[in-house]
C-alpha positions as CSV (number, residue, x, y, z in Angstrom):
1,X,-5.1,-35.3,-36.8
2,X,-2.5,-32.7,-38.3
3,X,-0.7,-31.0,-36.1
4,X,-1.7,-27.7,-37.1
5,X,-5.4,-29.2,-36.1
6,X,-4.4,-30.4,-32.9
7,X,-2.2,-27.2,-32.1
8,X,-5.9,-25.3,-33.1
9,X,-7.4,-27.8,-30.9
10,X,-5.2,-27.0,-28.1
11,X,-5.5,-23.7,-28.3
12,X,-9.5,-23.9,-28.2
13,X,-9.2,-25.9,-24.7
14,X,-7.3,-23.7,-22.8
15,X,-9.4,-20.9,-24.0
16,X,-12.8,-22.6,-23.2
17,X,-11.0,-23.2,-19.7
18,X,-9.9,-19.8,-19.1
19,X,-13.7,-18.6,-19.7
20,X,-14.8,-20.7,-17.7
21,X,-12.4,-20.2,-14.4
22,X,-13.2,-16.7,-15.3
23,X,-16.4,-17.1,-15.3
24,X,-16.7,-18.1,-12.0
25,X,-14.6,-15.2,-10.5
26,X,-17.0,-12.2,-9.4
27,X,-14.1,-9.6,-10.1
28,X,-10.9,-9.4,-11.8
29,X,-7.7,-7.0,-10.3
30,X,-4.8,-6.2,-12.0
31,X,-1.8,-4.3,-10.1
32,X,0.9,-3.6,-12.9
33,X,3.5,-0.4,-12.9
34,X,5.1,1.5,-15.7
35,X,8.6,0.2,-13.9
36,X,10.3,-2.1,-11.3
37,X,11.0,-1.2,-7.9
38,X,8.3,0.9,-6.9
39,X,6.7,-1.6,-4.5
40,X,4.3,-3.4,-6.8
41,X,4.3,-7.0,-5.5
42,X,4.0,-5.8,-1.7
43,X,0.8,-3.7,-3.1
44,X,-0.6,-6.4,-4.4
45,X,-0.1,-9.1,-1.7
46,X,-1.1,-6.7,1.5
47,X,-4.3,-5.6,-0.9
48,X,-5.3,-9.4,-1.3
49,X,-4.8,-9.9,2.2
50,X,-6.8,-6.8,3.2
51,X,-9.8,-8.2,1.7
52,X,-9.5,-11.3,2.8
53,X,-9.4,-9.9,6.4
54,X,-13.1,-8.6,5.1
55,X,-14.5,-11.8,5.0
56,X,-14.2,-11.8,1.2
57,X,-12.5,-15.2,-1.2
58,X,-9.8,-14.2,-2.7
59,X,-6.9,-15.9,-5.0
60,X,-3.1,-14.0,-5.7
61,X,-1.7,-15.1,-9.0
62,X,1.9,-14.3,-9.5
63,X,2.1,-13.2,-13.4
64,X,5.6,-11.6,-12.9
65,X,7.1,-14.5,-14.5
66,X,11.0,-13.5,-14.9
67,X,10.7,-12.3,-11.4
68,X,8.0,-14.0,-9.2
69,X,8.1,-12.8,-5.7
70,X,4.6,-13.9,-4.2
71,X,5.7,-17.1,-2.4
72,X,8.4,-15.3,-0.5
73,X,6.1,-12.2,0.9
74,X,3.7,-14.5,1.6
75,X,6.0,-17.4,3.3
76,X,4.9,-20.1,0.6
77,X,7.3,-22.8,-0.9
78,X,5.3,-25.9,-1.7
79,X,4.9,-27.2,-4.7
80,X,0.9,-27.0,-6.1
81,X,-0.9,-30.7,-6.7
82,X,-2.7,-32.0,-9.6
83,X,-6.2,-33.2,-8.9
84,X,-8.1,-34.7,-11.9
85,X,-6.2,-32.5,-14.4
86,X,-6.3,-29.3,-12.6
87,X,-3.6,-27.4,-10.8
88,X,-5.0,-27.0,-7.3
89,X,-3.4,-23.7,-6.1
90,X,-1.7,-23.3,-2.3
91,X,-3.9,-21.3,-0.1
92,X,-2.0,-19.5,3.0
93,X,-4.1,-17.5,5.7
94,X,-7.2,-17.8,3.8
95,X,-5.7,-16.3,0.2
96,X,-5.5,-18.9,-2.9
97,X,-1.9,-18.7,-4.7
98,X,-0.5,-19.5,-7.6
99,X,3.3,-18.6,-8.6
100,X,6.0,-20.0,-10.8
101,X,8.3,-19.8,-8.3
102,X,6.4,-22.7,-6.4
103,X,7.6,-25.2,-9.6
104,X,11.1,-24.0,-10.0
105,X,14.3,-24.7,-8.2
106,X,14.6,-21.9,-5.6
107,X,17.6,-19.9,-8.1
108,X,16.6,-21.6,-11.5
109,X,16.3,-18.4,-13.4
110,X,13.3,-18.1,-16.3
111,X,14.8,-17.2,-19.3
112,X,11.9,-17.8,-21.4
113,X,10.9,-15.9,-24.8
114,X,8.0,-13.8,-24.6
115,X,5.3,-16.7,-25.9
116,X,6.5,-19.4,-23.5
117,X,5.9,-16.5,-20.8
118,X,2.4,-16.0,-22.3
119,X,1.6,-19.7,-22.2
120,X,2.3,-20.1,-18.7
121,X,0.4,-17.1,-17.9
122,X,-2.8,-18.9,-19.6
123,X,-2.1,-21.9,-17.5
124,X,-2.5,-20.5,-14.4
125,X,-5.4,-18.5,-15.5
126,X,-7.2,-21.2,-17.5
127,X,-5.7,-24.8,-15.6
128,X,-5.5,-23.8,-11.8
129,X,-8.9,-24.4,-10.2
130,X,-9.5,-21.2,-8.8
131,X,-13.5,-22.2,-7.9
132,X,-15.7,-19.1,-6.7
133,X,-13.9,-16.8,-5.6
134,X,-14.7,-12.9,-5.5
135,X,-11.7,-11.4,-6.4
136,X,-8.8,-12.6,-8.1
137,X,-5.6,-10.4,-8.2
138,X,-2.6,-10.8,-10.9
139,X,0.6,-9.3,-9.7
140,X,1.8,-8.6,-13.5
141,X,5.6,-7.5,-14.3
142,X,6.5,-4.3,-15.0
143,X,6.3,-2.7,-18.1
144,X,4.0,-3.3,-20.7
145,X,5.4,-6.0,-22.9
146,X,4.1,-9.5,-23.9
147,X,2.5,-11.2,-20.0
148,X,0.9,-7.8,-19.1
149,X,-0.9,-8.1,-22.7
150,X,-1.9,-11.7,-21.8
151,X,-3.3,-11.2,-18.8
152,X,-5.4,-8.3,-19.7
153,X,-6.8,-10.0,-22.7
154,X,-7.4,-13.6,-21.2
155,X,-8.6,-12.1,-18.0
156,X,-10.4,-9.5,-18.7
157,X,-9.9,-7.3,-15.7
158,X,-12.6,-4.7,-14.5
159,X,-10.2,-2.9,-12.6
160,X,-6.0,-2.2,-13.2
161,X,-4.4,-0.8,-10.4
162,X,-1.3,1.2,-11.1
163,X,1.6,1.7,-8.6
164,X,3.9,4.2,-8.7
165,X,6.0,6.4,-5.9
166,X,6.1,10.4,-6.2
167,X,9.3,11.5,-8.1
168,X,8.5,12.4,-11.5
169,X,10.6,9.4,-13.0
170,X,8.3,7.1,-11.7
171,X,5.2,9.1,-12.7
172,X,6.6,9.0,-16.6
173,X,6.4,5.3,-16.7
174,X,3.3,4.9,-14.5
175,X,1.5,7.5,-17.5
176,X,2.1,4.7,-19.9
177,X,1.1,2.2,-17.6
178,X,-2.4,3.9,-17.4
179,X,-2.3,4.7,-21.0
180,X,-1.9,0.9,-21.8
181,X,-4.6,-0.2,-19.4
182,X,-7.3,2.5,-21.5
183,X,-6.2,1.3,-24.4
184,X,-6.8,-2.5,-23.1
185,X,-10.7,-1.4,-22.3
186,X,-10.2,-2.0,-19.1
187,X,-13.2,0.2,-17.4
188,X,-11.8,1.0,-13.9
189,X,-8.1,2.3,-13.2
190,X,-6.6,3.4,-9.9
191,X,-3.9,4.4,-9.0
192,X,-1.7,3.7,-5.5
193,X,1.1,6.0,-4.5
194,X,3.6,3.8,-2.8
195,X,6.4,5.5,-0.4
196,X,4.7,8.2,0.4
197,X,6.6,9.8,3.1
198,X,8.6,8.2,5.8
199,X,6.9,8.4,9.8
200,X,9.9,8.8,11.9
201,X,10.0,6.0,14.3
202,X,11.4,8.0,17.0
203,X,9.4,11.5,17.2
204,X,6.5,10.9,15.1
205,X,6.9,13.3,12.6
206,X,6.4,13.2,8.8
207,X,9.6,13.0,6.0
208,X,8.7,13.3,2.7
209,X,11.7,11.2,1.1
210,X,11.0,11.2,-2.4
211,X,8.1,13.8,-2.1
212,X,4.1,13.3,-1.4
213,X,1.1,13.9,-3.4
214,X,2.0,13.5,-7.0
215,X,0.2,10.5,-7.1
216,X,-3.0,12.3,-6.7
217,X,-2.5,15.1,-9.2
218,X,-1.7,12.4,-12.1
219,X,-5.2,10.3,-11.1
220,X,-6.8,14.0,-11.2
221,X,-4.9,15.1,-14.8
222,X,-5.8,11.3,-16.1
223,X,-9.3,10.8,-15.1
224,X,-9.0,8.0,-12.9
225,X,-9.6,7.1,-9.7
226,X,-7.1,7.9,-6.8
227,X,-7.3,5.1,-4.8
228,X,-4.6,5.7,-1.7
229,X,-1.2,6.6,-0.5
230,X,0.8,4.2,1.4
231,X,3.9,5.5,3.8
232,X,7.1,4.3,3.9
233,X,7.3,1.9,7.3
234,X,10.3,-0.6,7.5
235,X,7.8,-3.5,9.1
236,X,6.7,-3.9,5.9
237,X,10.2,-4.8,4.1
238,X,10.6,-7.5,7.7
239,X,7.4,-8.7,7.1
240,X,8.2,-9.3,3.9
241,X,11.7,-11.0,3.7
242,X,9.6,-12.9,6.9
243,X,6.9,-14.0,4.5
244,X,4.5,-12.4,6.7
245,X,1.9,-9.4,5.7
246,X,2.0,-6.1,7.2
247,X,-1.8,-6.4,7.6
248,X,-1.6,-9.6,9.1
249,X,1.1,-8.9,11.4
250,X,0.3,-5.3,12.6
251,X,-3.3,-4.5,11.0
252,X,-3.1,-1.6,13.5
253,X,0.1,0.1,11.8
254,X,-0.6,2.9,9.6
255,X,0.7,1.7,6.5
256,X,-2.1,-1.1,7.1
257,X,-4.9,1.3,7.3
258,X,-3.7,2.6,4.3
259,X,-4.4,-0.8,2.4
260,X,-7.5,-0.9,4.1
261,X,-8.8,2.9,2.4
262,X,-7.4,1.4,-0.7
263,X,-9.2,-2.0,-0.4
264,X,-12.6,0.0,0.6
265,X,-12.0,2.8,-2.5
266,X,-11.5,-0.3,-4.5
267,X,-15.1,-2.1,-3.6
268,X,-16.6,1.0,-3.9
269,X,-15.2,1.7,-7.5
270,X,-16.1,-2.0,-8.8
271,X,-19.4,-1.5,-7.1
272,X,-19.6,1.7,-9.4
273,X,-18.7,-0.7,-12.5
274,X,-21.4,-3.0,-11.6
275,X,-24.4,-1.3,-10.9
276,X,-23.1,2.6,-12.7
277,X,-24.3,4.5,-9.0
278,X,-21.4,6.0,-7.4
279,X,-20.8,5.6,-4.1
């Protein structure tokens, strides 16, 4: 066989496995952002753990490959197995998880061109053995270059989930980011203000750091669902550097309850997608 044939042949494999561990997956979450730093990852770990807490199977692939962060917010660090071909993802507190960072030397940095970025993307998507699960959520880089264009073609999402926080800076990248995910088909978009406000520890009362509220008036002016905003709240930076949820350690804490309104405006919306009655 020629190499081009076998490349073709290759190629045909790994999408064949893809469709089918997609397949098997009842529905498909991306959490992207238009930039870095605006609390992405931590949206997207405390949102898988949410609905786990609700009795549903769920799996956390880490897509951010230049900068995958799962493992640590989630206290992870063993290396996946290989069982009969298949990567068999680590599962911690009843989440599946997948990451880069699990295969890599702890500061081996990934400098990879954009296809070998891709390519490792459709492994995880196509080669880990996800099994039933009933939602999977892909914790994409920010941006929208070459891994945020994989995922959203090989997984075919029904939902993107964009994070932002409230100053205007923010806003003007998370406007692309919503503009990409329309332009992708993808049928469902929300979108999460993160650091909304600071609750003083100490009397209770409500400091609007970086301002509150924006978040909403961009899902209004875009058409797309507002799914939540989510407070400022320091346990959530220990819990992370702890590798330990905020709605596992302290489901009672207010930013919890937060991921908790987005997880249930989330169902509702894929509900929406499934069966077209609103909620």
């Amino acid at each position: 066989m020629s190499d081009q044939k076998q490349q073709r042949k290759q190629i045909e494999v790994m999408e064949q496995g893809i469709k089918e561990a997609m397949g098997r997956i009842k529905h498909r979450i991306v959490v992207f952002s238009g930039k870095g730093g605006v609390g992405k990852t931590t949206v997207a770990v405390n949102l898988a753990y949410t609905l786990a807490n609700r009795g549903r199977k769920v799996g956390l692939l880490d897509a951010d490959i230049t900068g995958p962060n799962v493992p640590q917010m989630v206290g992870v660090s063993e290396m996946p197995t290989i069982m009969g071909g298949s990567i068999v993802p680590q599962k911690k507190d009843g989440v599946k998880i997948i990451s880069l960072a699990l295969v890599l030397p702890p500061e081996a940095p990934v400098i990879w061109r954009g296809p070998l970025r891709s390519k490792a993307i459709e492994q995880f998507l196509g080669e880990v053995e996800w099994g039933q699960l009933d939602y999977l959520i892909a914790d994409l880089p920010p941006g929208t270059g070459d891994e945020v264009m994989t995922v959203t073609q090989r997984m075919a999402p029904q939902l993107a989930v964009v994070v932002t926080t409230p100053q205007e800076v923010a806003l003007i990248d998370a406007r692309r980011a919503v503009g990409m995910a329309k332009k992708m088909e993808i049928k469902q978009i929300g979108i999460v203000e993160n650091m909304s406000g600071l609750v003083c520890p100490h009397c209770g009362g409500h400091i609007d750091l970086f301002g509150v509220g924006t978040g909403r008036r961009e899902a209004l002016q875009r058409h797309v669902h507002f799914l939540g905003s989510i407070p400022i709240d320091p346990q959530v930076r220990r819990g992370a550097d702890a590798g330990q949820p905020i709605v596992l350690v302290n489901p009672n804490a207010e930013v919890s309850k937060a991921f908790l309104t987005i997880a249930t405006r989330i169902e509702e919306a894929l509900v929406e997608e499934t069966t077209g009655v609103r909620r």
